[in-house]
N, C-alpha and C positions, 0 to 999 in steps of 0.2 A: 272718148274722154272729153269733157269740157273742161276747160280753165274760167275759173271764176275770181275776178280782184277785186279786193276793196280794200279801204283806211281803215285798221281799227285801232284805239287810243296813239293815232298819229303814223303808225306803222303801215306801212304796204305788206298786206296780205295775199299769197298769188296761193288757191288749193286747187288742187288739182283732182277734180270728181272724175273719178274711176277708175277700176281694179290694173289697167295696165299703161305704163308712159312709156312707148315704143315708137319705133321708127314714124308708124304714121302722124303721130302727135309732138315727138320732141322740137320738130322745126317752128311750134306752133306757139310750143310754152316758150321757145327760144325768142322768137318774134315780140309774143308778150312782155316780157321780162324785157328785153333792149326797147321797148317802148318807154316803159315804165321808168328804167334808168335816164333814158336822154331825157327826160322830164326835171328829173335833178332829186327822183327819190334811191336813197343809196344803203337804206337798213330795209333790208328786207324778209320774209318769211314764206319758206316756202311751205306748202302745208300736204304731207303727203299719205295724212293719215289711211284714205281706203285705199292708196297704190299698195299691190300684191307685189306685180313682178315691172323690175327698169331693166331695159336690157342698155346694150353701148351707148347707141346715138341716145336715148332718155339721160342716161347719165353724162353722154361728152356735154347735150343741151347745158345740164347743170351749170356744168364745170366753166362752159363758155360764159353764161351767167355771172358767175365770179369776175371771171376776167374780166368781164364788161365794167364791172363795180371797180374793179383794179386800185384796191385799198382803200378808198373812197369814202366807205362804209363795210357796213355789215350784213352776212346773210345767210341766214338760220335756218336748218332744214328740221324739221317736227315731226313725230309719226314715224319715224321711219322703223320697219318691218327690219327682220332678222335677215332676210334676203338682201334686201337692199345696202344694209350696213355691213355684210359678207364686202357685197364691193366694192365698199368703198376702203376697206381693211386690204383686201386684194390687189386696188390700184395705189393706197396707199394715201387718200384724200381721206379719211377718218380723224385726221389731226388738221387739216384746211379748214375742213366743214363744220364750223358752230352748230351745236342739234342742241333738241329739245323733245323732250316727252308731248308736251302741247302746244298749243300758240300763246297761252299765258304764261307758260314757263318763256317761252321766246321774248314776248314782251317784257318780261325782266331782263331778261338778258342783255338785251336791246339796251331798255334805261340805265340799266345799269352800265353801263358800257358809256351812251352818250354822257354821262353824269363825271365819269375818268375822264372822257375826252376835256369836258369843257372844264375838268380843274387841273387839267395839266396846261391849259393854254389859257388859264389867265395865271400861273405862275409862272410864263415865260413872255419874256421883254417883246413887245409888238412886232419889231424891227426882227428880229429871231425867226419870228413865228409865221410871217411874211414867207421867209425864206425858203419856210423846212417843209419840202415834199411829201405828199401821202405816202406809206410804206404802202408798195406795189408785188402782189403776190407771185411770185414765177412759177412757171409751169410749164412742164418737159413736155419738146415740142411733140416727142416720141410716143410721149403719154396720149396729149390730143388726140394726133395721129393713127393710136391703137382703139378710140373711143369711136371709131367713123365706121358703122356695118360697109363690107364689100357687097356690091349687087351679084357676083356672081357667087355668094355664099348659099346657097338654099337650105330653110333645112326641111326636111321630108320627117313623117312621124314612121315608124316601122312598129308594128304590132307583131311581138313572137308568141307564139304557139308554147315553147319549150317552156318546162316548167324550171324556175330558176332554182339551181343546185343547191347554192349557199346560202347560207345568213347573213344578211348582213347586218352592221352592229353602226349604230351612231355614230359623228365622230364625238359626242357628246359624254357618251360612255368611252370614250380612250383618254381624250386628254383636254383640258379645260380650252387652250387654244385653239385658232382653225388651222385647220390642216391645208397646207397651201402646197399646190403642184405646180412647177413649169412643163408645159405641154410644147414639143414643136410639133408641128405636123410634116409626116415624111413624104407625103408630096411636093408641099411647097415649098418647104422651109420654115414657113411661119411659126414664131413664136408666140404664146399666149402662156398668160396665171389662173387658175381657176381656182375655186374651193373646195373641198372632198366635204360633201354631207353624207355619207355614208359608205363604207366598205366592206367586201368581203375576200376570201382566197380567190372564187372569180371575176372579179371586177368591182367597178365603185361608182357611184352616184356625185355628179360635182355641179356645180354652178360656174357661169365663166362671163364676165361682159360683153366678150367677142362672141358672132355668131358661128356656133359650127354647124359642118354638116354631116348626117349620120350615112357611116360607110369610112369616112374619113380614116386612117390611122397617126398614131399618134406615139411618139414617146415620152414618157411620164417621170417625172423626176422628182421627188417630196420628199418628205423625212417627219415621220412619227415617234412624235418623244425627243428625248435629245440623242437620244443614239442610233437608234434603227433610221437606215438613209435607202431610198430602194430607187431603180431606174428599169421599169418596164415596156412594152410594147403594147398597147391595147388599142381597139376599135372602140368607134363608137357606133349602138346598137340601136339606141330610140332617143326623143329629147321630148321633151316637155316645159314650156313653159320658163325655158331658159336655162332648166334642169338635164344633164347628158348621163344617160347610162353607157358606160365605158365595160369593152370584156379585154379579161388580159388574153393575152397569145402567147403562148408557150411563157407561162411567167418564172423565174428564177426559184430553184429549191428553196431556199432564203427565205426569199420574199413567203411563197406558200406556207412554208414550215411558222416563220412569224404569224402570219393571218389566221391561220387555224388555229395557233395557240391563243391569240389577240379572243378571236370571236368565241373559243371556246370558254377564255376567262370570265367575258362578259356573261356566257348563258351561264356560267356557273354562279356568278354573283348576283342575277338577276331572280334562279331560283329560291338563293339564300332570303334575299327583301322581301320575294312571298310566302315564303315559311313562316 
């Protein structure tokens, strides 16, 4: 990936050319961006239009970015993919992060924004305005924390032979929200949130900031819909791309009984739209 900056109609521009902003690249854009700041540029735009997939450390980069600016200013994330705004709805920064479809749309944003600032601070008395501190965003140390890949996380690809049993069904087709799981891992302890992009009676497909590794077990905790609440045991089976195929293990009558009904509805209603 290269990072390429530049001004444009007075804004700092930071894109970011190519499909993936991962470990080996986030210390890089992180570097960029705290250059760029101590310089005393503080609206910024990040431009992420061909990033595919951000794993932790791409995203914690961001986040530290922010903090650098530490109310200061502004900074606009563009482009961003259905992936990448999955985690940021996951960690919970989707209401921090100013976005925009393009960097023109960011450019308004931007102006418009400076244009509020500068007409609130000449309706307040010099001596006031002297005083009053830039609002300074907080940010759970916890969160950071969770944003930092472990070295000893690896993750391996595993290709199976079996041919998969079930259907699985979008979470797009269940319910307009994402479907969020708490995962710990019964090894370590570790807790993680991920996102369910697809499911079926045997297992589900999720995305997750933290890196896992396949082999791992896990138990799964979510809730589809406002009443179906389920807590399963599953493995993880392959990953891709920051993407985990999870299989349940011995999963609850319940739960099965739901799923089949779930994935049955959908192929029923899926037929009907081709009809």
């Amino acid at each position: 990936m290269k990072i390429k900056t530049e001004i444009v109609q007075n804004f700092f521009v930071v894109t970011c050319e190519g499909r993936r902003l991962d470990a080996p690249f986030a210390q890089n854009l992180f570097n960029s961006m705290q250059s760029i700041i101590q310089k005393g540029h503080m609206d910024i735009v990040i431009d992420l239009s061909s990033v595919e997939f951000v794993d932790s450390t791409g995203l914690g980069a961001i986040v530290r970015c922010l903090k650098e600016i530490n109310g200061r200013g502004r900074l606009v994330l563009c482009g961003v993919n259905e992936m990448v705004l999955s985690l940021l709805k996951m960690t919970r920064l989707d209401d921090v992060f100013l976005q925009a479809a393009t960097p023109e749309e960011a450019f308004k944003r931007l102006a418009g924004a400076q244009k509020k600032k500068k007409a609130v601070q000449s309706s307040v008395p010099l001596v006031e305005s002297a005083s009053t501190s830039p609002k300074v965003i907080a940010f759970d140390d916890d969160l950071l924390s969770s944003l930092k890949m472990e070295d000893s996380e690896t993750v391996h690809e595993v290709d199976s032979a079996e041919r998969r049993k079930y259907l699985r069904i979008n979470k797009k087709q269940i319910v307009n929200e994402d479907i969020i799981v708490h995962c710990t891992n019964i090894g370590t302890g570790k807790r993680l949130i991920a996102v369910v992009l697809n499911i079926s009676p045997g297992g589900l497909l999720l995305v997750s900031p933290s890196r896992l590794t396949v082999g791992h077990e896990f138990i799964l905790e979510g809730r589809i819909g406002r009443s179906f609440r389920f807590k399963e045991h599953a493995v993880i089976r392959n990953c891709r791309d920051g993407e985990y195929g999870l299989e349940f293990i011995k999963p609850s009558k319940k739960t099965t009984g739901f799923l089949h009904q779930l994935t049955g509805s959908a192929v029923l209603s899926n037929r009907k739209l081709n009809q």
